[in-house]
C-alpha positions as CSV (number, residue, x, y, z in Angstrom):
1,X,-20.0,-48.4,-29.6
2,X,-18.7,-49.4,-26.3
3,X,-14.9,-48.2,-27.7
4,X,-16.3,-45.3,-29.2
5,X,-17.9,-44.5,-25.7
6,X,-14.6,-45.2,-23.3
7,X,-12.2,-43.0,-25.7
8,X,-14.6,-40.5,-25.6
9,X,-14.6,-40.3,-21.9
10,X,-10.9,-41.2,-21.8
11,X,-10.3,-38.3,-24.2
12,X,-12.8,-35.9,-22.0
13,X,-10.6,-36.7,-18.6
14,X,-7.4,-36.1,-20.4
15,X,-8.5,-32.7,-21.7
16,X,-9.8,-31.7,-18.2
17,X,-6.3,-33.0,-16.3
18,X,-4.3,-31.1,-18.9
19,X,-6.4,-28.1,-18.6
20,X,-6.0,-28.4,-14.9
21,X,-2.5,-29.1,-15.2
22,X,-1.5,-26.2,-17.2
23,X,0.8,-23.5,-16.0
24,X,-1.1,-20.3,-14.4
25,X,0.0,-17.2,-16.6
26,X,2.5,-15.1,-15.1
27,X,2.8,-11.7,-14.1
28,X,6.3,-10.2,-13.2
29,X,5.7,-7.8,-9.9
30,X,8.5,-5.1,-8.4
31,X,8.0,-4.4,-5.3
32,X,10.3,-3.0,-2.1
33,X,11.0,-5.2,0.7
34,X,9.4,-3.1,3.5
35,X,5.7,-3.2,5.0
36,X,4.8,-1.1,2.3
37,X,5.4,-3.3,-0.2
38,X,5.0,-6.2,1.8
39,X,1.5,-6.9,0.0
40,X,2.8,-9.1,-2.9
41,X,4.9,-11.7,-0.1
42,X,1.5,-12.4,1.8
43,X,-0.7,-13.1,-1.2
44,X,2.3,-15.5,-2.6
45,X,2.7,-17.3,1.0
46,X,-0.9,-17.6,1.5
47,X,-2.0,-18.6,-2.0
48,X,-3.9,-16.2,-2.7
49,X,-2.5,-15.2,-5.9
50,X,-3.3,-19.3,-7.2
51,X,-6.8,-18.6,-5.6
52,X,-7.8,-16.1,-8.6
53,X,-5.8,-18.4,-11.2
54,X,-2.7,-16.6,-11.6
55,X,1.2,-16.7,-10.9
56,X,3.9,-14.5,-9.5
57,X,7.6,-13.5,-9.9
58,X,8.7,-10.6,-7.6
59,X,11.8,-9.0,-8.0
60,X,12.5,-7.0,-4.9
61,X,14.0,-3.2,-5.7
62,X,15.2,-0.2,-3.6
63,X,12.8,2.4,-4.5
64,X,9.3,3.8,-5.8
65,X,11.5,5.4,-8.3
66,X,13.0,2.4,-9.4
67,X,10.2,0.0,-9.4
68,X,8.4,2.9,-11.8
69,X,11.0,3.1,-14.1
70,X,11.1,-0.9,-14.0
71,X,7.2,-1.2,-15.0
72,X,7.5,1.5,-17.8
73,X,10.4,0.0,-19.2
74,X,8.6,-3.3,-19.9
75,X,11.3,-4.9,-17.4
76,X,8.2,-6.1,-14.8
77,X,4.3,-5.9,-15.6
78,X,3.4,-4.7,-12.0
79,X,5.1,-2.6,-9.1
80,X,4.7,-1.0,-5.9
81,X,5.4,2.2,-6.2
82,X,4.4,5.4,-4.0
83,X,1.7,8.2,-5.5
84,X,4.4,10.5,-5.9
85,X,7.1,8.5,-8.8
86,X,3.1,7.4,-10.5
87,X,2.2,11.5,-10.7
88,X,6.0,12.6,-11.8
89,X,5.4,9.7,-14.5
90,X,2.4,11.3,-15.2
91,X,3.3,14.7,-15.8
92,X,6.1,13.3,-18.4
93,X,3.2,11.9,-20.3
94,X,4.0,8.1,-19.4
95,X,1.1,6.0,-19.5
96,X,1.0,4.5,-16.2
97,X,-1.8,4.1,-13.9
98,X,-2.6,2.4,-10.4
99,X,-4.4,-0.8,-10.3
100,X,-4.9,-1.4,-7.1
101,X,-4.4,0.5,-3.6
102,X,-1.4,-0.3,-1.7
103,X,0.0,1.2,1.6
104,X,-2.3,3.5,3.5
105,X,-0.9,6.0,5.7
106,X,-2.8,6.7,9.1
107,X,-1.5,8.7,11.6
108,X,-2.5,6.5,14.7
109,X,-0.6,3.4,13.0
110,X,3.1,4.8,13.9
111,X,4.0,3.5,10.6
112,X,7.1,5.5,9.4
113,X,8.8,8.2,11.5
114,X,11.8,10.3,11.6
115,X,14.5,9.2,14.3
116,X,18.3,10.9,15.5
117,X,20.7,9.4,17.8
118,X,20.2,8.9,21.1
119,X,22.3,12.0,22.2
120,X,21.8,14.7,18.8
121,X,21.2,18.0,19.9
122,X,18.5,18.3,17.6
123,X,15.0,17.9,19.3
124,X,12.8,20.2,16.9
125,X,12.1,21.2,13.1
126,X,14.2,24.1,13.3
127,X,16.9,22.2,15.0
128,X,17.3,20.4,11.7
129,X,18.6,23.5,10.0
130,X,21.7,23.2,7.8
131,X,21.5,19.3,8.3
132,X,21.5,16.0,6.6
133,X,18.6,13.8,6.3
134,X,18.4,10.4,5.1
135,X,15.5,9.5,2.8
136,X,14.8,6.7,0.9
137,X,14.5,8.4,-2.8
138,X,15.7,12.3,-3.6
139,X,12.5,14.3,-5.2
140,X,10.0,11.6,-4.1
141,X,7.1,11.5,-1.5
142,X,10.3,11.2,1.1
143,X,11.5,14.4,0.4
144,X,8.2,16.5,-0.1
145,X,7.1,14.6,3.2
146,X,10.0,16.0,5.0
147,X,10.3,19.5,3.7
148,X,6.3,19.9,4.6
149,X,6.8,18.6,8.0
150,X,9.5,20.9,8.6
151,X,8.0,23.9,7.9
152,X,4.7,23.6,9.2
153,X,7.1,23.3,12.5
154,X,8.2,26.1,12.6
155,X,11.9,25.3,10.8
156,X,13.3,26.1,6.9
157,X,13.0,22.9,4.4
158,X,15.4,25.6,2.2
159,X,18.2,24.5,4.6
160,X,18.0,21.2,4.6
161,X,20.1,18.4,2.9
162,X,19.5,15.3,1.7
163,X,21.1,12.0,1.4
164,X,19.5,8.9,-0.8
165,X,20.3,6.0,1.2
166,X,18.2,2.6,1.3
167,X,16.2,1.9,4.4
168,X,18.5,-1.1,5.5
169,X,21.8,1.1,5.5
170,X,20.0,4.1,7.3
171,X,20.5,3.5,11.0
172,X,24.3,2.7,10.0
173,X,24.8,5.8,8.4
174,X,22.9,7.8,11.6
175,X,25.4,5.8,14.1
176,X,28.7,6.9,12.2
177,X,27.5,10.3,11.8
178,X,27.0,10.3,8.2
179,X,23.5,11.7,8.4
180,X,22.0,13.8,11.1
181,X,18.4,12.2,11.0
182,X,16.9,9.4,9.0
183,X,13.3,8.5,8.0
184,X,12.0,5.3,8.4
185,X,9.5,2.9,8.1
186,X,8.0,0.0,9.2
187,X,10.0,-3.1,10.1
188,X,13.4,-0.9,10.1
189,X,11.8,2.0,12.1
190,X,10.5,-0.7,14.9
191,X,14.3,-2.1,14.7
192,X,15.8,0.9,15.3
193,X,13.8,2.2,18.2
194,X,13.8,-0.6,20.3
195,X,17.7,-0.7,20.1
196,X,17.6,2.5,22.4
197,X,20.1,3.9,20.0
198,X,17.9,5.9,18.5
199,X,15.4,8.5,19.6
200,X,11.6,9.4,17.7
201,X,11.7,12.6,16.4
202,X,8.9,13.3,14.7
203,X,5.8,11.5,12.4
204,X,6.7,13.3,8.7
205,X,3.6,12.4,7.1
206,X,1.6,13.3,9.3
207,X,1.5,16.9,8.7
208,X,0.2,16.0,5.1
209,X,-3.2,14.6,6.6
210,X,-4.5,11.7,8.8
211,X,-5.4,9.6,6.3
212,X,-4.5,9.1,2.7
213,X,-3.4,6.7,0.4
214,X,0.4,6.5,-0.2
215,X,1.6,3.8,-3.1
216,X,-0.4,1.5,-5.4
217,X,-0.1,-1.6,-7.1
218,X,1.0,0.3,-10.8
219,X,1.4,-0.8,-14.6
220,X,1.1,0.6,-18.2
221,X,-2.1,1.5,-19.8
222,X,-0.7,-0.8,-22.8
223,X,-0.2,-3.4,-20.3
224,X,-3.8,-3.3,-18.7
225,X,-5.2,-3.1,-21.7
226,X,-3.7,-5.9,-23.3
227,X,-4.4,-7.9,-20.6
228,X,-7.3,-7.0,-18.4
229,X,-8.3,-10.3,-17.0
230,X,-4.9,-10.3,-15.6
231,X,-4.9,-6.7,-14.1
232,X,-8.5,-7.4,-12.8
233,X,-7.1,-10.8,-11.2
234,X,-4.2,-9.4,-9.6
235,X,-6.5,-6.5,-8.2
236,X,-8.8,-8.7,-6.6
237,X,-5.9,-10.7,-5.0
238,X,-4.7,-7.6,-3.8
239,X,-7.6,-6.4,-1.7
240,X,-7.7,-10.0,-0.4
241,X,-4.7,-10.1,1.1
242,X,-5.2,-6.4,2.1
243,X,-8.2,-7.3,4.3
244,X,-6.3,-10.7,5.7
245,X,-3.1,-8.6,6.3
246,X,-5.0,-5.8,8.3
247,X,-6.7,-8.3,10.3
248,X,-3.4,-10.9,10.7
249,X,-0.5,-8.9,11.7
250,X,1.4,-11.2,13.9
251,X,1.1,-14.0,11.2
252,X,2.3,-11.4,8.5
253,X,5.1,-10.3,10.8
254,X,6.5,-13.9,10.4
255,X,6.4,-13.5,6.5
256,X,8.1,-9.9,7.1
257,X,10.4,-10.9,8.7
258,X,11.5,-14.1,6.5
259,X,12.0,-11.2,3.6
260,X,13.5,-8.5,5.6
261,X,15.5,-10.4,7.8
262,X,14.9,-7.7,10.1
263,X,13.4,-9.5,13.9
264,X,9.6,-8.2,14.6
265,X,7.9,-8.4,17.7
266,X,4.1,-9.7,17.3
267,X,3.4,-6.2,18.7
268,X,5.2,-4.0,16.4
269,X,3.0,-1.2,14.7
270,X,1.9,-2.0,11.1
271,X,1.2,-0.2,7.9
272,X,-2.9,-0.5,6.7
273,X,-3.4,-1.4,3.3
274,X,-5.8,-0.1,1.1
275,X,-8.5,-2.6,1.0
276,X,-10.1,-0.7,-2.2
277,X,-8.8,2.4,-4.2
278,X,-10.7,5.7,-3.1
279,X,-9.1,8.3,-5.7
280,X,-9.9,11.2,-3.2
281,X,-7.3,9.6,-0.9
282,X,-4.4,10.0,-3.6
283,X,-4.8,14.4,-3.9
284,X,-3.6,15.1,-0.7
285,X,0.3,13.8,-2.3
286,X,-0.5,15.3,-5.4
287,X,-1.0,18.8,-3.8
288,X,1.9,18.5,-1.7
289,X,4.2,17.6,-4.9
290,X,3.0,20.5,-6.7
291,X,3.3,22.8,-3.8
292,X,7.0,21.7,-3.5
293,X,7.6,22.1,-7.0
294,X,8.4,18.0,-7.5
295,X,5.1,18.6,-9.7
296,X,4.6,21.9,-12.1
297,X,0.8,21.7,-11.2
298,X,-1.5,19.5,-9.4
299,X,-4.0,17.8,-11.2
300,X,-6.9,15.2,-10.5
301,X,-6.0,12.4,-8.7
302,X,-8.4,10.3,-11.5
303,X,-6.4,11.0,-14.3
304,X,-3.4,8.1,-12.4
305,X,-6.1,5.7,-11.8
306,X,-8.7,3.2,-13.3
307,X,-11.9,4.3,-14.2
């Protein structure tokens, strides 16, 4: 009986260690290697992905575009993607829905911004007139940001041009004259002021409103419903690190900067992250779209979210 008694505790212990021991499940994440998308990074470095019992891959991508096109196509599970590619997705009748909030934009964050050499002639809206502007993403929230901004300024988004270029090559592509103005955003916007190269020309969003929510943590509604635990898990992870990256910036800023390879200042402004999903804060982008014709009509903001 005494056997009987040690191989069953044996047997109990060996059962817990291999249950303990056993690989977290996975979930694949796009994201884009900016502040915006910074989210995923954090919660990796700072364990709070292995805190709600599950395990990350990121692949790093270029754009919202892309990283929506990634999660539909079954290449990732998750991305970070701006409202804008989610409601275009939409329209198309592709089942794809926001998880969790990601990036917030608020206007007293300086978080993205529109800059022109040092010494451009151009110094307002309408000064931007027959021009070329850099953007991160043709027909995306870039775009409709810019050509709002522009005419509530008193200039013509009709005569302006655009040029897709990724936010590392933008300032380049301003210094050779390539581009007449680019937009940025944070840590490649902070770079490129403090090089005195470049001169602030304007705050784009801004004239969409003061607050509202501008990407989210996406994936399929085959996805979250084959696996909720997992899109529950990854949610809550989210809003953690949200709420320690809001509070944390100069430790984040180290993490930024080991993925960007572009140098921070403790100081440097910072984009807010959602620290829950308000639906009301995604129509604001949704109007804009459809006002711009990047949508055919606006419609509620509910139908790209969770219930």
């Amino acid at each position: 009986m005494k056997f009987l008694l040690i191989g069953a505790l044996l047997a109990l212990s060996l059962g817990a260690a291999s249950a303990a021991d056993a690989p977290l499940p996975t979930i694949r994440v796009a994201t884009i290697p900016i502040d915006a998308g910074s989210e995923v990074y954090y919660a990796q470095k700072m364990g709070f992905f292995k805190n709600n019992g599950i395990n990350v891959e990121i692949t790093a991508m270029t754009n919202g575009a892309a990283v929506t096109a990634a999660v539909v196509g079954g290449a990732v599970d998750v991305g970070q993607s701006n409202a804008v590619s989610v409601a275009q997705a939409h329209e198309h009748g592709i089942p794809v829905v926001i998880i969790a909030g990601a990036n917030r934009f608020l206007v007293q964050a300086g978080e993205s911004g529109l800059i022109v050499n040092a010494d451009s002639p151009i110094h307002t809206a309408q000064d931007l007139s027959g021009k070329t502007v850099a953007i991160n993403g043709v027909r995306g929230i870039m775009e409709i940001g810019m050509r709002n901004w522009v005419d509530k300024n008193g200039g013509d988004s009709t005569a302006l041009k655009f040029a897709d270029i990724p936010f590392p090559a933008m300032t380049a592509a301003l210094a050779e004259h390539r581009v007449d103005a680019a937009q940025l955003t944070i840590p490649e916007l902070q770079a490129a002021i403090d090089s005195k190269q470049f001169r602030f020309l304007g705050d784009v969003y801004s004239a969409i409103a003061k607050d509202f929510l501008i990407g989210g943590w996406i994936a399929t509604t085959p996805w979250v419903q084959a696996h909720p635990d997992l899109a529950a898990a990854y949610a809550k992870a989210i809003y953690e690190t949200a709420k320690w990256a809001n509070a944390h910036h100069a430790e984040s800023a180290v993490i930024l900067e080991e993925v960007t390879k572009v140098h921070m200042t403790r100081s440097d402004h910072r984009i807010p992250f959602a620290e829950k999903l308000t639906t009301s804060d995604l129509q604001p982008l949704i109007d804009i779209c459809a006002k711009y014709g990047i949508l055919k009509t606006a419609f509620p903001a509910s139908e790209i979210t969770l219930p």
